[in-house]
C-alpha positions as CSV (number, residue, x, y, z in Angstrom):
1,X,105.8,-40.2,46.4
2,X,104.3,-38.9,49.9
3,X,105.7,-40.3,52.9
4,X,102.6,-41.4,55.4
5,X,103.3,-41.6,58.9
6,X,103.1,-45.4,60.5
7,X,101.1,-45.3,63.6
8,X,101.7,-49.1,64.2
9,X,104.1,-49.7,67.1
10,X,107.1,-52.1,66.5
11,X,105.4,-54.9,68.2
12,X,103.2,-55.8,64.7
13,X,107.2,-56.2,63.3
14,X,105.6,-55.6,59.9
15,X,107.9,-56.5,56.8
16,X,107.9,-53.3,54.3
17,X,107.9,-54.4,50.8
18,X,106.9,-52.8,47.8
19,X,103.5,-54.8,48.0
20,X,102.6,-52.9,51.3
21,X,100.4,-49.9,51.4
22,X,98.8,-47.7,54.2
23,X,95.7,-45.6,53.4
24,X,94.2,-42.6,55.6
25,X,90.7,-42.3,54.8
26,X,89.4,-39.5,57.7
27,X,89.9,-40.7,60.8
28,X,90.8,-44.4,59.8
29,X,94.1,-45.9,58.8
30,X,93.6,-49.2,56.3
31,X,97.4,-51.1,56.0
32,X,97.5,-53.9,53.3
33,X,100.4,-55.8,53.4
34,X,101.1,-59.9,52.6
35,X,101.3,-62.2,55.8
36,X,104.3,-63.5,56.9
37,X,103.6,-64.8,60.3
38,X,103.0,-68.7,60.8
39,X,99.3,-69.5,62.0
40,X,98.6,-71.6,65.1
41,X,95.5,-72.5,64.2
42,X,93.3,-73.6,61.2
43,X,92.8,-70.6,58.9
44,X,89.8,-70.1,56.6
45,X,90.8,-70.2,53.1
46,X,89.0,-67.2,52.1
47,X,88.2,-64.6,54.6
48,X,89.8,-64.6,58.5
49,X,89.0,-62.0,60.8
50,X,90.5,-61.8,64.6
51,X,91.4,-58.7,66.4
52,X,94.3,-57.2,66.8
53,X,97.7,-57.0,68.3
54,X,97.0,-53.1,70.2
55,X,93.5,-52.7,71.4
56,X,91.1,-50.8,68.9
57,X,92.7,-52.6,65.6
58,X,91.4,-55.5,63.2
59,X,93.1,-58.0,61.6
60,X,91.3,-59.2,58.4
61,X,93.2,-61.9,56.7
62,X,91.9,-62.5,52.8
63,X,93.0,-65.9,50.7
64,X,95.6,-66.6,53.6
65,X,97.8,-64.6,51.6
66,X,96.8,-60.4,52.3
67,X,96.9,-59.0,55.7
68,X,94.1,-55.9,55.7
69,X,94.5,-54.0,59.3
70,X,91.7,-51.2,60.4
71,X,92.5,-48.7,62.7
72,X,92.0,-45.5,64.5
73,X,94.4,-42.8,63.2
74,X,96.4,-40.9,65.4
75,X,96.9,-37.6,65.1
């Protein structure tokens, strides 16, 4: 098993289970993990998208269940 390098700061306080994954496609990091953070506000039950904690990422929230975050690779 490769170990990737985590870019993401420890403010995102991301839980690392075996259902997490982090993909490095170029210049893009893509990090799939399931949500565990209670949602202030109503939350479509399909597809959410809001930006994200650090400047140049994306949050994409699928079935309220799968957190999908875009970014820029470092490095």
């Amino acid at each position: 098993m490769a170990h990737l390098e985590q870019s993401f700061e420890a403010r995102f306080s991301l839980q690392f289970t075996p259902t997490s994954f982090m993909l490095r496609i170029g210049r893009r990091e893509v990090f799939v993990c399931r949500d565990f953070r209670q949602r202030n506000y109503h939350v479509s039950s399909l597809i959410d998208c809001s930006t994200g904690v650090q400047a140049g990422y994306l949050e994409i929230l699928l079935c309220r269940k799968w957190l999908v975050i875009l970014s820029k690779a470092r490095g």
